[in-house]
MIBA-811972 format. One record per residue: residue in one letter; x, z, y of N, C-alpha, C, CB in turn. Coordinates in steps of 0.1 Angstrom, whole numbers, plus 5000, padded with zeros to 4 digits. Glycine has a CB too. Layout:
AXZYXZYXZYXZY;...
//
This chain:
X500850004988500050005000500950005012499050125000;X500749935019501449935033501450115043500349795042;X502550095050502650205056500750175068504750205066;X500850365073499450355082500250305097498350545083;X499750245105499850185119499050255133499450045117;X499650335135499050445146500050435156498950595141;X499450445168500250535180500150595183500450555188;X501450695181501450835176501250945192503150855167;X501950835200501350895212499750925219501950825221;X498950815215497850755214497050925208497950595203;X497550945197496851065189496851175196497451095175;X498151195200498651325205497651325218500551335208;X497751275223496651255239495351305236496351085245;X495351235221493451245220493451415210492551045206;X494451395211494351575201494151645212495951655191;X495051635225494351755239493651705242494951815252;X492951635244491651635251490451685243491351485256;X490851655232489251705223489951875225488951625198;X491151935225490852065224490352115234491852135220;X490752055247490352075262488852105260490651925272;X488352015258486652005254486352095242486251835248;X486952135235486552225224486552385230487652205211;X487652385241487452505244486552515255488552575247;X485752445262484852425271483552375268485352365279;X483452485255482652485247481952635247483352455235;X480652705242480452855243480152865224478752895257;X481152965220480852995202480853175205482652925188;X479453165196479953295191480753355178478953345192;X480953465174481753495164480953435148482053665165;X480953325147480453235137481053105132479453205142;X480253065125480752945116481052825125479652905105;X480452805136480252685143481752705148478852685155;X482452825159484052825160484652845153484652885166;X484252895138484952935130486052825124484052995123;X485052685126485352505120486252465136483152375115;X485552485147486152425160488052465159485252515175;X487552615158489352695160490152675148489452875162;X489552655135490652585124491252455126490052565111;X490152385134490952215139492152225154489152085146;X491452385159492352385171494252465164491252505188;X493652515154494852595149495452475142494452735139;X494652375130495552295129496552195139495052245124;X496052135148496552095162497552155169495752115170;X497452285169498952365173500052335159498752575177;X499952365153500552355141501252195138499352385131;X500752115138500751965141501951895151499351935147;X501151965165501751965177503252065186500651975182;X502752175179503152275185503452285200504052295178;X502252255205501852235217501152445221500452075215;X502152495223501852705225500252695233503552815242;X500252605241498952635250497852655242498652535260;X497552565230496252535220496052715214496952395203;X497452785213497152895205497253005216498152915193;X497752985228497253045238495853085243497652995243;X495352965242493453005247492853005234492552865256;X493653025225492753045213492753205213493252955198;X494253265213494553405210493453465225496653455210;X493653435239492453525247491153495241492253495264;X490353435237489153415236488953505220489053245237;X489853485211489953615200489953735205491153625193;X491253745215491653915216489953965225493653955230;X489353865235488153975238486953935231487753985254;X486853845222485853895213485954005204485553805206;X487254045201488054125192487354285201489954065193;X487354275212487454405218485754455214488054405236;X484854395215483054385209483154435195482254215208;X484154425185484054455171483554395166483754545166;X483854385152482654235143480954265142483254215121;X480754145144479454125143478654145125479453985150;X477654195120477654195110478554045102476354215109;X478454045090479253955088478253865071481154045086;X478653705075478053665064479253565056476753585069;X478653475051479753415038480253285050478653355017;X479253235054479553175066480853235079478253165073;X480353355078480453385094482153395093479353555102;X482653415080483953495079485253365080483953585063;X484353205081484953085086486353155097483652965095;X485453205108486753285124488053335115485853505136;X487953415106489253475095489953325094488653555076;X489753235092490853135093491853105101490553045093;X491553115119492453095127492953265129491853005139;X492353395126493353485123494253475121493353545119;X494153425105495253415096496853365106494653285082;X496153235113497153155120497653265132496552995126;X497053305138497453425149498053535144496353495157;X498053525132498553665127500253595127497753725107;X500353505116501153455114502353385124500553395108;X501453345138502753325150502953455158502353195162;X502353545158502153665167502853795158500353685171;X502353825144502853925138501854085143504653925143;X500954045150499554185156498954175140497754115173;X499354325138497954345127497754345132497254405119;X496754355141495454355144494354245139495454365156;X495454105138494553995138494553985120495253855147;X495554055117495354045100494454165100496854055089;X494754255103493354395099491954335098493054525114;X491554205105490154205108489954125099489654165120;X490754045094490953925083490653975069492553875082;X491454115070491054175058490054225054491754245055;X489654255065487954345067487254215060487254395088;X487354095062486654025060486354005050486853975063;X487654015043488053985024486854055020489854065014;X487454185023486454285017485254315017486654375019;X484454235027482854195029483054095016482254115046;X483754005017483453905004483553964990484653775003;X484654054990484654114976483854224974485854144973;X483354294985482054404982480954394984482154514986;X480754314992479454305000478854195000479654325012;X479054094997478653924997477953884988479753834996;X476353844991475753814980476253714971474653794983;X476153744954476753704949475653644931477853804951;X475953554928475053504913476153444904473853364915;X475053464893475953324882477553384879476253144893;X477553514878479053574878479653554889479853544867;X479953584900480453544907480153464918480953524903;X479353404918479653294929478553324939479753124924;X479353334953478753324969477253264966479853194980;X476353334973475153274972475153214990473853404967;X474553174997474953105005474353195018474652955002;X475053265029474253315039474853295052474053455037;X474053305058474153275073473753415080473053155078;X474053375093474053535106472753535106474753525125;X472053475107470553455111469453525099470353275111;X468853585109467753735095466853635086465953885106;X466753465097465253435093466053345082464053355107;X466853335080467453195069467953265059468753095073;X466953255047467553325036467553235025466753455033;X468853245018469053135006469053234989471053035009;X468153274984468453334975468953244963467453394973;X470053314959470453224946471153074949468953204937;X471453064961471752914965473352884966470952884982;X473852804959474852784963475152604971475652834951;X475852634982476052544993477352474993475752605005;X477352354993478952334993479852375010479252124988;X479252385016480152465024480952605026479652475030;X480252655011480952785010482552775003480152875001;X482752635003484252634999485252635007484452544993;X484752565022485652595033485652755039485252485045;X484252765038483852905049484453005041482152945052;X484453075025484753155022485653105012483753235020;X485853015003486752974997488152984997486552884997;X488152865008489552855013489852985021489752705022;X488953035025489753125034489953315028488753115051;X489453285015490253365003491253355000489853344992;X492053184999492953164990493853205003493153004981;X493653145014494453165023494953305023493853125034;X494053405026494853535029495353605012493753665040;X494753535001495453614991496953594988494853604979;X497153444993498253394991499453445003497953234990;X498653465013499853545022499953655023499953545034;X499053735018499053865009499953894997497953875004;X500053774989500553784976499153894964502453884979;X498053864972496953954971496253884954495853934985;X496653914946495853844932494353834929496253914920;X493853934936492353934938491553864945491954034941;X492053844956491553794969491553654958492653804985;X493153584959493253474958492253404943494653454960;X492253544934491353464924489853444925491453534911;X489953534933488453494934487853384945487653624937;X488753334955488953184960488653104950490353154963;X489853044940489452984932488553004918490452934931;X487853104924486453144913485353044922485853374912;X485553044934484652984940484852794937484853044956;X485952774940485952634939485752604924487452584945;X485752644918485252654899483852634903485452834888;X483452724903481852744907481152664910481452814915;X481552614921481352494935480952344929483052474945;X482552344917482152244911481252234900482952214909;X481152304894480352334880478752314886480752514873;X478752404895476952334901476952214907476152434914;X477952174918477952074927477951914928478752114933;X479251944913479451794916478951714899481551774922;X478351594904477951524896478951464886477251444902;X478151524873479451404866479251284865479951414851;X478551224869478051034865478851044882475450944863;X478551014892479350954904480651064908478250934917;X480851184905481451244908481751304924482151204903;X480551314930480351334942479551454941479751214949;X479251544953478951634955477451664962479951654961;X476851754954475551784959475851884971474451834947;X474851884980474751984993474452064989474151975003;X473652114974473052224974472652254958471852214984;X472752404951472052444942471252544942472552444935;X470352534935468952624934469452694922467452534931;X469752844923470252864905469152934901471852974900;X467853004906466553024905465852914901466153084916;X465652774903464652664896466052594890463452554910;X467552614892467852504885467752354887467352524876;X468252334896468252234903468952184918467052234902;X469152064921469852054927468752054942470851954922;X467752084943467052104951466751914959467852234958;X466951894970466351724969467651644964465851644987;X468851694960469651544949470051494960468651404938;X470751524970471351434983472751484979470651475003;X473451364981475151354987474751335001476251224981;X475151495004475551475021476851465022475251595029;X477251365036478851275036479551435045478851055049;X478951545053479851655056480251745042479051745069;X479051745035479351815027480451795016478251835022;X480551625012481551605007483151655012481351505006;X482651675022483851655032484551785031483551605048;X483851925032483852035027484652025016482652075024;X484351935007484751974991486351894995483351884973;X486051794999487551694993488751775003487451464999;X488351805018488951855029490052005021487651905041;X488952115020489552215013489852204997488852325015;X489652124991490752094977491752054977490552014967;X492151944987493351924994494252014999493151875003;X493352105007494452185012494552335002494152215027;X493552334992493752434983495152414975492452444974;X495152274971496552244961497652304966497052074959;X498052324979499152374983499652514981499052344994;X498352564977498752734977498752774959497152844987;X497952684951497852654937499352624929496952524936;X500052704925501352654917500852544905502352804910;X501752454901500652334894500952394880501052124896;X501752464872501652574862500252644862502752684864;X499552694872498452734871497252694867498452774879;X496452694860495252634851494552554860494152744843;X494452654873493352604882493452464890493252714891;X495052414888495352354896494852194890496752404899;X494852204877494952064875492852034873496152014857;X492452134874490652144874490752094890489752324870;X491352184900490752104917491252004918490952174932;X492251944912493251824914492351744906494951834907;X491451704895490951634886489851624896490751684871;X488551724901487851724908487851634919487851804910;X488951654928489351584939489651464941490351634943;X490451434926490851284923489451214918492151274910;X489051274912487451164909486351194920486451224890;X486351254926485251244939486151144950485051434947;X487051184952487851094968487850944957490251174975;X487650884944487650774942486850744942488150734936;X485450804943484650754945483950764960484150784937;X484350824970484050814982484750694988484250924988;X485850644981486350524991485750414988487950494991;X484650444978484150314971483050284982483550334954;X482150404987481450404998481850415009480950474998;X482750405017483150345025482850245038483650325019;X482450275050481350145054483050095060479550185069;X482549945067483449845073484249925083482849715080;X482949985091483550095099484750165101483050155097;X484850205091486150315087485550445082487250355101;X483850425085483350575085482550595069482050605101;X481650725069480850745060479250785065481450825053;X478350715055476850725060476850895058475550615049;X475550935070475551105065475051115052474451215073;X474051015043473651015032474550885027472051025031;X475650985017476650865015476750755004477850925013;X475350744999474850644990473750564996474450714977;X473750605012472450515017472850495027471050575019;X472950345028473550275043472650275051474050135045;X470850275051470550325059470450445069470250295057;X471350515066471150635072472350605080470950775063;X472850735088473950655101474750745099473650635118;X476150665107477250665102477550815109478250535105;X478350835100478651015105479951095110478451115094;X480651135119482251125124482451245118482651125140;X481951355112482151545111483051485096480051695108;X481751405091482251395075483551325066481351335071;X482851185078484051105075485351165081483850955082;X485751265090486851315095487551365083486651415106;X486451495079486951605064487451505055485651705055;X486451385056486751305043488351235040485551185042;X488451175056489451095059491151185055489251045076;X490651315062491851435057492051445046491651575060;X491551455036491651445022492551335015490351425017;X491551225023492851125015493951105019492751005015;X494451115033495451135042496651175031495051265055;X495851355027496951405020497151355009496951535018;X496451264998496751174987497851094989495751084985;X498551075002499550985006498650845007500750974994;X499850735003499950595005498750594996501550505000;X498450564982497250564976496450464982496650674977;X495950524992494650555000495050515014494050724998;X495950435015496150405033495350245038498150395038;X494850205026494150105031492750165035494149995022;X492650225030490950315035491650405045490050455019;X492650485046492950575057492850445072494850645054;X493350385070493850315078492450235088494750225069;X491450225079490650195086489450335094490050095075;X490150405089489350545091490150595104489450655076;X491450555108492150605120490950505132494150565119;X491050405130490050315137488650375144489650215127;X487950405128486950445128486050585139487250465116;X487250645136487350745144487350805152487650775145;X488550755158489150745173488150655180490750675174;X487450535177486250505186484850595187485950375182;X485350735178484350795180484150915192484050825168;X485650905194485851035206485950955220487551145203;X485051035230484851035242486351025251483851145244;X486650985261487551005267487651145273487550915274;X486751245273486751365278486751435268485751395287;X486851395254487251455242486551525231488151515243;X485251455236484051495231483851405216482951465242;X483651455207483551395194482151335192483851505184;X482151205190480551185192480051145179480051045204;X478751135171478051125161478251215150478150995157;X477751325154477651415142476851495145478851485138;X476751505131475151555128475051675132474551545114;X474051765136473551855140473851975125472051805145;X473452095129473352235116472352175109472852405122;X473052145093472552095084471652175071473552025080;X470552235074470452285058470352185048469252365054;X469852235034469552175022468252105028469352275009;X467851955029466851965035465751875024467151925050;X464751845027463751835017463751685009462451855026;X464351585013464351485010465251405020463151465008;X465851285016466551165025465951145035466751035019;X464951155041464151135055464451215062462951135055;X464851375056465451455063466651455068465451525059;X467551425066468851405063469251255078468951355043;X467851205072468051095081467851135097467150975076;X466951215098466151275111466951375120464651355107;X468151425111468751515116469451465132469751565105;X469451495141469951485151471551425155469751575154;X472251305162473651345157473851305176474751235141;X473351355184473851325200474351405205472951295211;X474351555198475251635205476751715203474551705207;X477551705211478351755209478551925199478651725221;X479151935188479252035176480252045170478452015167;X480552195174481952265166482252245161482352335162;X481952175149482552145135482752005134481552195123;X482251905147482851825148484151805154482251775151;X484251915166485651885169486451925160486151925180;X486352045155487152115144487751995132485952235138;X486951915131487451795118487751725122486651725108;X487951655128488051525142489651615142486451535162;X490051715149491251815150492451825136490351985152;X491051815125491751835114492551705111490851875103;X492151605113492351445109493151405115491251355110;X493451425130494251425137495351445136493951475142;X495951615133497051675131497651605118496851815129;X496451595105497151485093497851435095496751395086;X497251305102497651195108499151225112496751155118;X499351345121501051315129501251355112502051455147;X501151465106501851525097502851375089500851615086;X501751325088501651195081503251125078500651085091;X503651095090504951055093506151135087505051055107;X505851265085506751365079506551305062506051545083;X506251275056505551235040506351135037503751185039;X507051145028508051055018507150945016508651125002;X505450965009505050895004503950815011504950934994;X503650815027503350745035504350645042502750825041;
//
């Protein structure tokens, strides 16, 4: 496969401006910044541009001073860019709260099916009994493996990848190998049978970045590696001209979606060369999706499980949303990594 063709300056520009806009943004201590500040933490990281983790650490340190808000399987997404503040700064403080977090997941976090996250949100009136969501692999998943592994924490981190087990075992189809948005473990069922294109994005995004913390001796590693490899081959198959992915990613009528295709595009990124003829069209894709004021445009609105493809279709995508910049951020930073990679 041919090397990817970017200007690299080109990126870097469009990486501050979407953070510019990301922080001129209002989040509360939730999932919605929880996805924004992991794309702004990847971005410093990427860049190492101090300012990105500058307005990220005030906007922590005085929410920090309020104390946590109750906490859900969602909400504990914010523990990700701790982790990163912990890590350039060296404040417990920002790991104390991280941990507090663990330990809502490991004591407190509704839980089914041996183990696995039932799916909750901050909100009294949204209740998922028995539901598992593929978003609980970024929100609480990955951000298990993360602190067990910089913990050296065995608990933490196994029960991370208890989740991504799980995840798959309900989620993903074995005939296409793509990923349902949702299970019902009370009716047994996948509730309306949609591949949502964010939700995939969830799954391929953090299996990717789960392999890194996975020694490949470990059992687990060649199950999210097998997963990963038969879902991302079959998402490039769906693929629009675009560069992008439909929000219902087996139905071209529905419209094209930037949150997803971002997660999605990160995934393959890290596959290397592979996959740079699809990357390649996805850098395109993309980048005509951000505003010059660095606003991430077409993505879909807060997604539940929703009743059928008409739903899915109706969902809103005009406004600007955290978790769009946050992936858009993520895809981004790949991208420079990119050049660093033997096999790009």
């Amino acid at each position: 496969m041919p090397a990817l063709v970017y200007d690299e300056a080109k990126v870097k520009q469009m990486i501050d401006r979407v953070v510019e806009r990301t922080f001129n943004m209002d989040f509360n201590w939730d999932w919605p910044g929880g996805v924004a500040y992991y794309g702004v933490c990847e971005a410093y990281e990427a860049t190492g541009n101090e300012e990105y983790l500058t307005k990220l650490k005030a906007w922590v340190d005085e929410h920090m001073e309020d104390g946590l808000p109750k906490l859900s399987v969602n909400g504990v997404s914010i523990g990700h860019c701790l982790l990163t503040l912990y890590q350039v700064y060296q404040d417990e403080k920002y790991l104390n709260t991280a941990v507090e977090m663990a330990e809502f997941l490991k004591n407190k976090a509704e839980r089914f099916a041996d183990g696995i996250f039932q799916h909750t949100v901050n909100s009294v009136n949204d209740v998922f009994p028995q539901q598992a969501w593929v978003d609980t692999m970024f929100m609480a998943g990955y951000f298990l493996l993360r602190i067990g592994h910089l913990l050296g924490n065995k608990e933490y981190f196994e029960d991370g990848l208890k989740q991504y087990h799980g995840h798959e075992e309900f989620l993903q189809d074995p005939d296409t190998n793509l990923y349902y948005h949702g299970w019902d473990h009370l009716n047994q069922n996948h509730m309306s049978g949609i591949y949502w294109a964010r939700g995939n994005s969830w799954a391929a995004l953090t299996m990717s970045k789960a392999l890194q913390y996975v020694e490949v001796q470990h059992p687990s590693y060649m199950i999210i590696d097998g997963s990963l490899r038969d879902q991302l081959s079959a998402l490039v198959r769906l693929q629009s001209p675009e560069g992008l992915w439909h929000t219902v990613l087996d139905d071209e009528t529905s419209y094209l979606e930037t949150s997803g295709s971002a997660g999605i595009a990160t995934a393959l990124l890290m596959r290397g060369r592979l996959y740079n003829k699809y990357t390649q069209k996805s850098i395109e894709g993309i980048l005509s999706r951000i505003k010059d004021d660095g606003t991430v445009t077409d993505v879909s609105a807060g997604t539940a499980v929703m009743n059928d493809v008409e739903g899915y279709k109706e969902v809103p995508c005009k406004r600007i949303q955290g978790w769009g910049q946050g992936l858009a951020l993520a895809f981004l930073a790949q991208l420079l990594r990119s050049k660093e990679d033997p096999y790009n």
